[in-house]
N, CA, C and O of each residue as an XYZ file, in Angstrom:
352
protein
N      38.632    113.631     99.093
C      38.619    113.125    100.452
C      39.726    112.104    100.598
O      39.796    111.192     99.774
N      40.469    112.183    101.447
C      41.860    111.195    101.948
C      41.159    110.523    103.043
O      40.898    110.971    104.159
N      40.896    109.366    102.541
C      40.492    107.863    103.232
C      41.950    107.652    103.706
O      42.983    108.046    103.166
N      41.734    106.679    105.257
C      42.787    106.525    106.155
C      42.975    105.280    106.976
O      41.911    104.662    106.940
N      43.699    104.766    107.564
C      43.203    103.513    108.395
C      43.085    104.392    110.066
O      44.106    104.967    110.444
N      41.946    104.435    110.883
C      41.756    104.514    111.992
C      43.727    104.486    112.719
O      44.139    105.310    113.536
N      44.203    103.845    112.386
C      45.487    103.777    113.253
C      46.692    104.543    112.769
O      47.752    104.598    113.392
N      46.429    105.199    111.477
C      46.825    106.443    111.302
C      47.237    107.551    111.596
O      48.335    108.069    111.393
N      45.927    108.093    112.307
C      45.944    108.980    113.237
C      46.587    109.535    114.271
O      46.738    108.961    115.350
N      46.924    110.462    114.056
C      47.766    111.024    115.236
C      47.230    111.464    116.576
O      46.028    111.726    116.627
N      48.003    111.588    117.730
C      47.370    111.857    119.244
C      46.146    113.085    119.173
O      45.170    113.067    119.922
N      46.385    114.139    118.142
C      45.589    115.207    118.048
C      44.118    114.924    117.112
O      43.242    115.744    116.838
N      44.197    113.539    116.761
C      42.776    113.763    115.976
C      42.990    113.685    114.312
O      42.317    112.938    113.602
N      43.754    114.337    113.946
C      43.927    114.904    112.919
C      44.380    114.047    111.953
O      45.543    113.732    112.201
N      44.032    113.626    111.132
C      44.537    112.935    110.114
C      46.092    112.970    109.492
O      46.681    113.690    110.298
N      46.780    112.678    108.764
C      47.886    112.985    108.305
C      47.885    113.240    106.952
O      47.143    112.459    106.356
N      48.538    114.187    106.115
C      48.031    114.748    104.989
C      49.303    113.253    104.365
O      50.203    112.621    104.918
N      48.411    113.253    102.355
C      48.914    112.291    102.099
C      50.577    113.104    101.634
O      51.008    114.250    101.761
N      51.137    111.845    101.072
C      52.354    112.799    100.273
C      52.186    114.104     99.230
O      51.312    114.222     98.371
N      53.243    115.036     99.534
C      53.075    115.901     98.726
C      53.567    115.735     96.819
O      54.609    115.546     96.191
N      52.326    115.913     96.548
C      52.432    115.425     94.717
C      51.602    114.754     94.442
O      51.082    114.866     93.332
N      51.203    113.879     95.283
C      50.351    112.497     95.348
C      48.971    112.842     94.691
O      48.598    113.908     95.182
N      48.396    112.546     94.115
C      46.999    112.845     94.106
C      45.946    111.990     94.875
O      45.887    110.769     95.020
N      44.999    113.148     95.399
C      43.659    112.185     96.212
C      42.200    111.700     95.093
O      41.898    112.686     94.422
N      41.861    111.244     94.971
C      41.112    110.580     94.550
C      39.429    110.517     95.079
O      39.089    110.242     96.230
N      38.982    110.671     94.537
C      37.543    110.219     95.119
C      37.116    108.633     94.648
O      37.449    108.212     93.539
N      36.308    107.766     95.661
C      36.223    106.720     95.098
C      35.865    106.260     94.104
O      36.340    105.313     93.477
N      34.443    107.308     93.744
C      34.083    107.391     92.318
C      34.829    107.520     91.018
O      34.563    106.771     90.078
N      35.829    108.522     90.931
C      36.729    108.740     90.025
C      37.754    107.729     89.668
O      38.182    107.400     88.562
N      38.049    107.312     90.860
C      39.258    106.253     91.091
C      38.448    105.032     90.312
O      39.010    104.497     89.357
N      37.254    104.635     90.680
C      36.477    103.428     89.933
C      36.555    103.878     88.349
O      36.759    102.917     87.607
N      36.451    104.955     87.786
C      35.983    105.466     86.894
C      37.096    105.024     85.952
O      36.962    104.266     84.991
N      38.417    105.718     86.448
C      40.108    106.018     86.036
C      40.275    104.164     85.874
O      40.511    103.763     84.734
N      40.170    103.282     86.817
C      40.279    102.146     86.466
C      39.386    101.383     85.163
O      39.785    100.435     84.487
N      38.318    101.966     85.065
C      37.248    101.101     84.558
C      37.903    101.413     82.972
O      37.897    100.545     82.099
N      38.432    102.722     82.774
C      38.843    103.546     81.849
C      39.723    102.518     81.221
O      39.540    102.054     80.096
N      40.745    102.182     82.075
C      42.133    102.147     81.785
C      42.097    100.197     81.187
O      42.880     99.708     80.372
N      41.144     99.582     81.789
C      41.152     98.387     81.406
C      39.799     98.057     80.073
O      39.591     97.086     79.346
N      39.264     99.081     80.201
C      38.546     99.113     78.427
C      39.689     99.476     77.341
O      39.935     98.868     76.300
N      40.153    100.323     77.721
C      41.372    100.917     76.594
C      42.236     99.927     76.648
O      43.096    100.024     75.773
N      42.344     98.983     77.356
C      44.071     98.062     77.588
C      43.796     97.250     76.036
O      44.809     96.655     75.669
N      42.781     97.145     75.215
C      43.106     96.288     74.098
C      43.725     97.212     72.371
O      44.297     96.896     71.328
N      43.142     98.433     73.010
C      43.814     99.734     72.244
C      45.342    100.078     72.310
O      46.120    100.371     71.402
N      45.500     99.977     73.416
C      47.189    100.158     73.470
C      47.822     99.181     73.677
O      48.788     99.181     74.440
N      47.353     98.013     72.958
C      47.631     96.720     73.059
C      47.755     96.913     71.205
O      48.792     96.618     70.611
N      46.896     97.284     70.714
C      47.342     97.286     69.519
C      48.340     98.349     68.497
O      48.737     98.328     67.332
N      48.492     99.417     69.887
C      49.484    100.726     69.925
C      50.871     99.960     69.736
O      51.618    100.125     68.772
N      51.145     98.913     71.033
C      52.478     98.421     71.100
C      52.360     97.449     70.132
O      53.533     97.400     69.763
N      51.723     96.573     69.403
C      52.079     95.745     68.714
C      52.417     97.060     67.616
O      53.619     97.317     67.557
N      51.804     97.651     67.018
C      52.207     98.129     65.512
C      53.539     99.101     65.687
O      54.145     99.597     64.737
N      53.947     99.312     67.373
C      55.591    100.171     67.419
C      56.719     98.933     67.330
O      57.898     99.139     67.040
N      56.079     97.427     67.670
C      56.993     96.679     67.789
C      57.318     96.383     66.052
O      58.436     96.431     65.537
N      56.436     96.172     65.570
C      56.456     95.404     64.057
C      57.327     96.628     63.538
O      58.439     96.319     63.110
N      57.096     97.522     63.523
C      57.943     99.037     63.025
C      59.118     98.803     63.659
O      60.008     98.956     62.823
N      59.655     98.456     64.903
C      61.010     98.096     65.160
C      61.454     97.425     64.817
O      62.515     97.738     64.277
N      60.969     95.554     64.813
C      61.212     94.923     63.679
C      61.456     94.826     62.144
O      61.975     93.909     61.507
N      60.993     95.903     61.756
C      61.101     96.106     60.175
C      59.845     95.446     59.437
O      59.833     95.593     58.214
N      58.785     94.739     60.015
C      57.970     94.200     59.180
C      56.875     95.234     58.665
O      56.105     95.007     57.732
N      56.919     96.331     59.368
C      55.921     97.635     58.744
C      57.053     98.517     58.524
O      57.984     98.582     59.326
N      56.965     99.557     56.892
C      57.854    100.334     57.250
C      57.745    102.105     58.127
O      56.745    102.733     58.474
N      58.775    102.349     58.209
C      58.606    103.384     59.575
C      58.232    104.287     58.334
O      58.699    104.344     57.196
N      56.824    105.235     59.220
C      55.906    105.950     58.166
C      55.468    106.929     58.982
O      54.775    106.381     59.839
N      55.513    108.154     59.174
C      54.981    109.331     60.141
C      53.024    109.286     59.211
O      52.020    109.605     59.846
N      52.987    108.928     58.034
C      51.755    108.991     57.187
C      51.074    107.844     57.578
O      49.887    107.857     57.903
N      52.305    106.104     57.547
C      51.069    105.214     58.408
C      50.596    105.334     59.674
O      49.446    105.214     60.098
N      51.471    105.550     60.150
C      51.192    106.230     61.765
C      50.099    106.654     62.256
O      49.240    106.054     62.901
N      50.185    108.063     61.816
C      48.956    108.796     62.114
C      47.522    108.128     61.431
O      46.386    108.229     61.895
N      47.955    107.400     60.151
C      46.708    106.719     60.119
C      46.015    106.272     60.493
O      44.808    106.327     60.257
N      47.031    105.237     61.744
C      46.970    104.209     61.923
C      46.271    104.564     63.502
O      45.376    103.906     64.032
N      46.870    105.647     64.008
C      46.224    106.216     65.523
C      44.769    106.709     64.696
O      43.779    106.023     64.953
N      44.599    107.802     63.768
C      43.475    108.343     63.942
C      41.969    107.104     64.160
O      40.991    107.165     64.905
N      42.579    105.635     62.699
C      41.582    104.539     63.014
C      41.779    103.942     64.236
O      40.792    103.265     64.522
N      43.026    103.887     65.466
C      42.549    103.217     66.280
C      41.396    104.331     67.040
O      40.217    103.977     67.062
N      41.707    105.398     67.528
C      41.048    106.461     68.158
C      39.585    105.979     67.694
O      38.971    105.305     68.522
N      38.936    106.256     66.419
C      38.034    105.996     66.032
C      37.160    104.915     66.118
O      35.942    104.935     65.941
N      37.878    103.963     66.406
C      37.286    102.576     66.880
C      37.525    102.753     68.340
O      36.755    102.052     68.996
N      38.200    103.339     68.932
C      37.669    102.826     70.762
C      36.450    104.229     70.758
O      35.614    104.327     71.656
N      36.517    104.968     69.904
C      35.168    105.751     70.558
C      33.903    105.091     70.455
O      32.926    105.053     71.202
N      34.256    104.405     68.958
C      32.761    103.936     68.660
C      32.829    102.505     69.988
O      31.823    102.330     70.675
N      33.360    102.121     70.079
C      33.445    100.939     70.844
C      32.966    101.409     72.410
O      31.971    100.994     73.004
N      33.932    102.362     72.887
C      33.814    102.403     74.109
C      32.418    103.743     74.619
O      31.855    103.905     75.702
N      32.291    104.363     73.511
C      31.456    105.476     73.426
C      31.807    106.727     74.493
O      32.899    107.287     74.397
N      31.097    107.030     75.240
C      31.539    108.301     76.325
C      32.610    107.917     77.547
O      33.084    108.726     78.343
N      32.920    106.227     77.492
C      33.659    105.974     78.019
C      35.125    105.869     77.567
O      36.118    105.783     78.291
N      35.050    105.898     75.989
C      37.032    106.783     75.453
C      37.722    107.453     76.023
O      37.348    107.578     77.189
N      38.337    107.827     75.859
C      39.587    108.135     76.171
C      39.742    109.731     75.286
O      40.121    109.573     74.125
N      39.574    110.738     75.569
C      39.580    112.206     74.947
C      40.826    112.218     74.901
O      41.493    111.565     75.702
N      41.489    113.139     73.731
C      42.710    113.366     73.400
C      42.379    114.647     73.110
O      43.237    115.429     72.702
């Protein structure tokens, strides 16, 4: 559903479609997609610290720590966040 401001509207009634590409949202989802995105913000908080230290040189660059290192974060926001994770 494309929520609108009353003054929107055109002479015919009709709403105006949003941009094309745009996605519409339901309010529910939209609450959902946010609620999502700021439980996970301490996960990819610890995503960018361990790409920065690897740019820095203080971890060395490892495709083996890496993936380690995602599969334990993954594993801890499920248990953490439970059905509210983040599916990959």
């Amino acid at each position: 559903m494309f929520i609108e401001a009353p003054a929107l509207a055109n002479a015919t009634g009709l709403r105006p479609r949003p941009p094309a590409g745009s996605p519409v949202l339901e309010p529910a989802s939209l609450a959902l997609n946010v609620t999502q995105s700021c439980l996970a913000a301490p996960f990819e908080a610890l995503r960018s610290q361990y790409a920065s230290a690897v740019t820095a040189g203080v971890v060395p660059r490892s495709l083996l720590a890496s993936g380690q290192l995602e599969r334990c974060l993954d594993n801890l926001e499920k248990l953490c966040l439970g059905p509210l994770a983040r599916r990959r």
